[in-house]
C-alpha positions as CSV (number, residue, x, y, z in Angstrom):
1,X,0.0,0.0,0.0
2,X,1.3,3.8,-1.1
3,X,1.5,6.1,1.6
4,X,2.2,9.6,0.6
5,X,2.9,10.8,3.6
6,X,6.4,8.9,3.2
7,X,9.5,10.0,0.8
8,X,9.0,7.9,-2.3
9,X,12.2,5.5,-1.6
10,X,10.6,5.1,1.8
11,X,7.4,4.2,0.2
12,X,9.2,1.9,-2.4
13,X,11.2,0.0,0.4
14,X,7.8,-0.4,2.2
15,X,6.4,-2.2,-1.5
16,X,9.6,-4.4,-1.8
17,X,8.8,-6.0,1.6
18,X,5.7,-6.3,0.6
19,X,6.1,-8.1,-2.4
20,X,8.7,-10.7,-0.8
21,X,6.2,-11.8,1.5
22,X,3.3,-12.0,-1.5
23,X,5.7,-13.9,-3.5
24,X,6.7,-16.5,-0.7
25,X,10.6,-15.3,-1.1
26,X,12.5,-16.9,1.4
27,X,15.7,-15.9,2.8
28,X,18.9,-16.4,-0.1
29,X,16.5,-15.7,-2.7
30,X,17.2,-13.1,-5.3
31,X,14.9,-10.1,-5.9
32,X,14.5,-8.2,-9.2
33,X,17.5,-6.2,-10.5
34,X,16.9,-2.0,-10.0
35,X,15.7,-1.6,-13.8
36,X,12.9,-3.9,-13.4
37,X,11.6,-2.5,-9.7
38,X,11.9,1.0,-11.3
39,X,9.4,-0.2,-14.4
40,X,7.2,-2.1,-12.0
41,X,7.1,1.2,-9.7
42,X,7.4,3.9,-12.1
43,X,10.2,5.8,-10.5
44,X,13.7,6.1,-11.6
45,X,16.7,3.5,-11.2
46,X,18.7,6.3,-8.4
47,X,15.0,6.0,-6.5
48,X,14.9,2.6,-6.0
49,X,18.8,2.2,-5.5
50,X,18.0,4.7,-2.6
51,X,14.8,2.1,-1.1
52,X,17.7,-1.2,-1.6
53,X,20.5,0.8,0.7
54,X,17.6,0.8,3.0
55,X,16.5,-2.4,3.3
56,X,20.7,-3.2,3.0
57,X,20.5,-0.9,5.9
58,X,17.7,-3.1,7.8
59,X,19.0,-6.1,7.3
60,X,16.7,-7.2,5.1
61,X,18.5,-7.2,1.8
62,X,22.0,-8.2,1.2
63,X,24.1,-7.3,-2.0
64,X,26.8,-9.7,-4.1
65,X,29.1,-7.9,-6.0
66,X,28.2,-8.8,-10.0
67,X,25.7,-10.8,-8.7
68,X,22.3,-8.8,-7.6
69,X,20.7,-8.2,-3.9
70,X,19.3,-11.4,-2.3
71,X,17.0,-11.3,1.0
72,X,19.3,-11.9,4.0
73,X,19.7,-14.9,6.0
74,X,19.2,-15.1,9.7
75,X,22.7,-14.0,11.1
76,X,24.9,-16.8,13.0
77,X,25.5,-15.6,16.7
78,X,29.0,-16.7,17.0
79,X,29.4,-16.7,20.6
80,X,32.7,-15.2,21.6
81,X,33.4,-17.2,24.9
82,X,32.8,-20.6,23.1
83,X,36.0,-22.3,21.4
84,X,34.9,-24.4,18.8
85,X,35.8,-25.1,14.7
86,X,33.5,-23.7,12.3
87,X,32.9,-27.4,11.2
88,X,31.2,-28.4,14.4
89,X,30.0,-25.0,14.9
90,X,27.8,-25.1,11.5
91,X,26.6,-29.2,11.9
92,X,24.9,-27.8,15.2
93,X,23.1,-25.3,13.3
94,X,22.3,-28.5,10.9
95,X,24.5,-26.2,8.0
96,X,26.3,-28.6,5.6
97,X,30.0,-27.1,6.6
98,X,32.7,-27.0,3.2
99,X,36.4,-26.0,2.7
100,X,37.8,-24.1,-0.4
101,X,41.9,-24.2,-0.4
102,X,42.8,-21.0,-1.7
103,X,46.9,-21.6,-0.5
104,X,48.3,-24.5,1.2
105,X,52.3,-24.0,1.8
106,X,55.9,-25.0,3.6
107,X,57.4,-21.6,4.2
108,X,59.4,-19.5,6.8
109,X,56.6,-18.2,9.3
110,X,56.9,-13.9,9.1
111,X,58.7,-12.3,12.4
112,X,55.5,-11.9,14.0
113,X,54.1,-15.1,13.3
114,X,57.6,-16.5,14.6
115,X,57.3,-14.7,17.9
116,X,54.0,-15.5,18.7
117,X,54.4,-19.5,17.9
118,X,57.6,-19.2,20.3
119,X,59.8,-20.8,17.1
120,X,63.4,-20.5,16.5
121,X,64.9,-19.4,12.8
122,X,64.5,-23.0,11.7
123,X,61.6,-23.4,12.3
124,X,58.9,-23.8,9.9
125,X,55.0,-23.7,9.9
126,X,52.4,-24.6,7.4
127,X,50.6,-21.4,5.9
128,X,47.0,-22.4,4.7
129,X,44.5,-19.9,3.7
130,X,40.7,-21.5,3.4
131,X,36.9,-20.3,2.4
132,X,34.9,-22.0,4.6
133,X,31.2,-22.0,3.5
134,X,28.3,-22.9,4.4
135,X,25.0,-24.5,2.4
136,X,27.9,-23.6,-0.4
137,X,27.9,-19.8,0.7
138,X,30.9,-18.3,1.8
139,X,31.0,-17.1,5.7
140,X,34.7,-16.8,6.2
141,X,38.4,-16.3,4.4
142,X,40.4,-17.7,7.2
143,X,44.6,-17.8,7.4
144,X,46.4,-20.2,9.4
145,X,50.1,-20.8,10.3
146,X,50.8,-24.5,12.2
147,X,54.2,-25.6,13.3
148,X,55.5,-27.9,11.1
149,X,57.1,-29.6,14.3
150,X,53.7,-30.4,16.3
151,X,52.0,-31.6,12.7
152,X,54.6,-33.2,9.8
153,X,51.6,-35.1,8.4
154,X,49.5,-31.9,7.7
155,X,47.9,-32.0,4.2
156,X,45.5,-30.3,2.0
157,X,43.1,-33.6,2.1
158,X,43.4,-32.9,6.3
159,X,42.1,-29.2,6.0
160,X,40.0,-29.9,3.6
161,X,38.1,-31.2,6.5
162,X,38.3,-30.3,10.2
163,X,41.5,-28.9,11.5
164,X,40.1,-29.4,15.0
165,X,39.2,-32.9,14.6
166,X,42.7,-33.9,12.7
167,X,44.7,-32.3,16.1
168,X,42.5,-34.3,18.5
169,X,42.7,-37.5,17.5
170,X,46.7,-37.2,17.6
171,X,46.0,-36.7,21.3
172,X,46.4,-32.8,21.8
173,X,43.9,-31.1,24.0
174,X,42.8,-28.2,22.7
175,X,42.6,-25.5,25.6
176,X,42.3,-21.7,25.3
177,X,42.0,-18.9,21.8
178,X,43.3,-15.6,22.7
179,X,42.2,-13.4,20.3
180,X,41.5,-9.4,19.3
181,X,38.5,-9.0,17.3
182,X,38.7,-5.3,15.4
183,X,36.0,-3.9,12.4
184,X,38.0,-3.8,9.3
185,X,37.4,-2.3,5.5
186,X,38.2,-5.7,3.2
187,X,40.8,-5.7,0.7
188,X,40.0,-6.7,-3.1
189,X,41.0,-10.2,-2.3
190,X,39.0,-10.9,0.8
191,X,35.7,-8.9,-0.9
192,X,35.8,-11.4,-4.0
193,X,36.4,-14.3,-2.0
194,X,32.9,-13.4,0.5
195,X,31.6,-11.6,-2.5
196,X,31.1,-8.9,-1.1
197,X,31.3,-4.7,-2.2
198,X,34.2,-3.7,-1.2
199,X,32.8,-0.3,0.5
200,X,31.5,-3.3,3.3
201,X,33.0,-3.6,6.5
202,X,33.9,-7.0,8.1
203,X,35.1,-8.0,11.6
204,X,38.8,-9.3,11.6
205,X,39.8,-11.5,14.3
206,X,43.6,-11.8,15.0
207,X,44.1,-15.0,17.7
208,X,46.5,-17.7,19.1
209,X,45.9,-20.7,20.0
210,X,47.0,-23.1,22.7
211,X,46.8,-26.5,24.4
212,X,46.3,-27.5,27.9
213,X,50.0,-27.5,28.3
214,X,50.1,-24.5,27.0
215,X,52.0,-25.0,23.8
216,X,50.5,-22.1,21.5
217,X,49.7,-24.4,18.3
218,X,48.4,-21.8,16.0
219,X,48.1,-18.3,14.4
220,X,45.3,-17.4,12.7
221,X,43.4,-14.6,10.8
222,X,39.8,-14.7,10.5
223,X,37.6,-12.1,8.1
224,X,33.6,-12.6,8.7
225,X,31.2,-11.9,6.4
226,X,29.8,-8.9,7.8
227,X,25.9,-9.6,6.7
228,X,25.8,-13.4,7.9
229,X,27.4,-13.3,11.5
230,X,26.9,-11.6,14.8
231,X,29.1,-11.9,17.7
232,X,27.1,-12.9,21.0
233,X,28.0,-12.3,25.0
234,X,26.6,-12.7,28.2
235,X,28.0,-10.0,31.2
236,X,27.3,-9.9,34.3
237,X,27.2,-7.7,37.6
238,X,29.4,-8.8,40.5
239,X,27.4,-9.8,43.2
240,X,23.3,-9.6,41.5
């Protein structure tokens, strides 16, 4: 229903919702590119470019770079306190969990990478950077550098599956991630891989890893895609 009372973008976003629901859209489903909402709206492409930022805005629409604007997904609320692989993490949200090896290599770990694994100059670590989807969407570009000393066996076939899994069952108890989670602007790499525009933020998390021993078994870098994950945390008073 028009209401012109309302700015006509405003009245426009108001239609698009309606229409999803009238059309039984459900939620990864594509919507009709700009040109054909501004012929079935009668206003101009810049109008209804104005009502998508909105709905964008809401949380209602989500864009793909070179792809179109799909209706958003229910976010996943990654809860912060909780240490756990992506793999199990998406089989208890009954997701069908996938790798993508982007890099899988023997190298010299950088200087800070060296420092923070506690390694000498010979030392040298596995870099692997995945795509982890979900449902075959992508939900995160993830970097990780593993001493070569605490897993020789490491292979692609191995993180083409669970990393978390493949270190338990050679007996290492997996203890504590410290980590620091800042916003960040993508670079052109990360955006293509999460298909994303690259004027979207993300959230970056930079973390360590360690066993119950305390070994510190990993580095990694983590980029979220910023329109299919929240971050979740309970806090409470002292004493109520």
């Amino acid at each position: 229903m028009w209401n012109n009372s309302l700015p006509l973008y405003r009245q426009i976003a108001n239609k698009i919702k309606e229409d999803i629901i009238s059309a039984n859209l459900s939620k990864g489903d594509a919507i009709p590119t700009e040109a054909k909402l501004a012929k079935n709206y009668n206003a101009s492409r810049v109008t209804v470019r104005q009502a998508i930022k909105l709905l964008v805005e809401e949380n209602l629409l989500y864009r793909i770079q070179g792809s179109g604007t799909y209706i958003s997904h229910e976010k996943i609320e990654h809860n912060i306190y909780k240490l756990q692989g992506f793999t199990e993490e998406m089989i208890i949200l009954d997701n069908n969990p996938s790798n993508e090896i982007l890099e899988f290599q023997l190298t010299k770990p950088p200087d800070d990478v060296q420092q923070t694994l506690k390694l000498s100059n010979e030392d040298n670590v596995y870099y692997v950077k995945r795509l982890r989807l979900a449902d075959k969407e992508p939900l995160i570009v993830e970097e990780s550098y593993l001493p070569v000393n605490l897993f020789p066996d490491l292979s692609i076939d191995v993180m083409n599956k669970s990393k978390y899994d493949y270190i338990e069952k050679k007996g290492y108890q997996i203890d504590k991630r410290y980590g620091e989670l800042i916003p960040i602007m993508p670079n052109k790499e990360i955006a293509e891989h999460l298909l994303l525009e690259k004027v979207d933020p993300l959230l970056f998390l930079q973390a360590y890893s360690t066993f119950q021993d305390g070994t510190i078994f990993e580095y990694s870098k983590i980029y979220f895609h910023p329109f299919k994950y929240s971050f979740k945390l309970v806090s409470s008073k002292n004493g109520e």
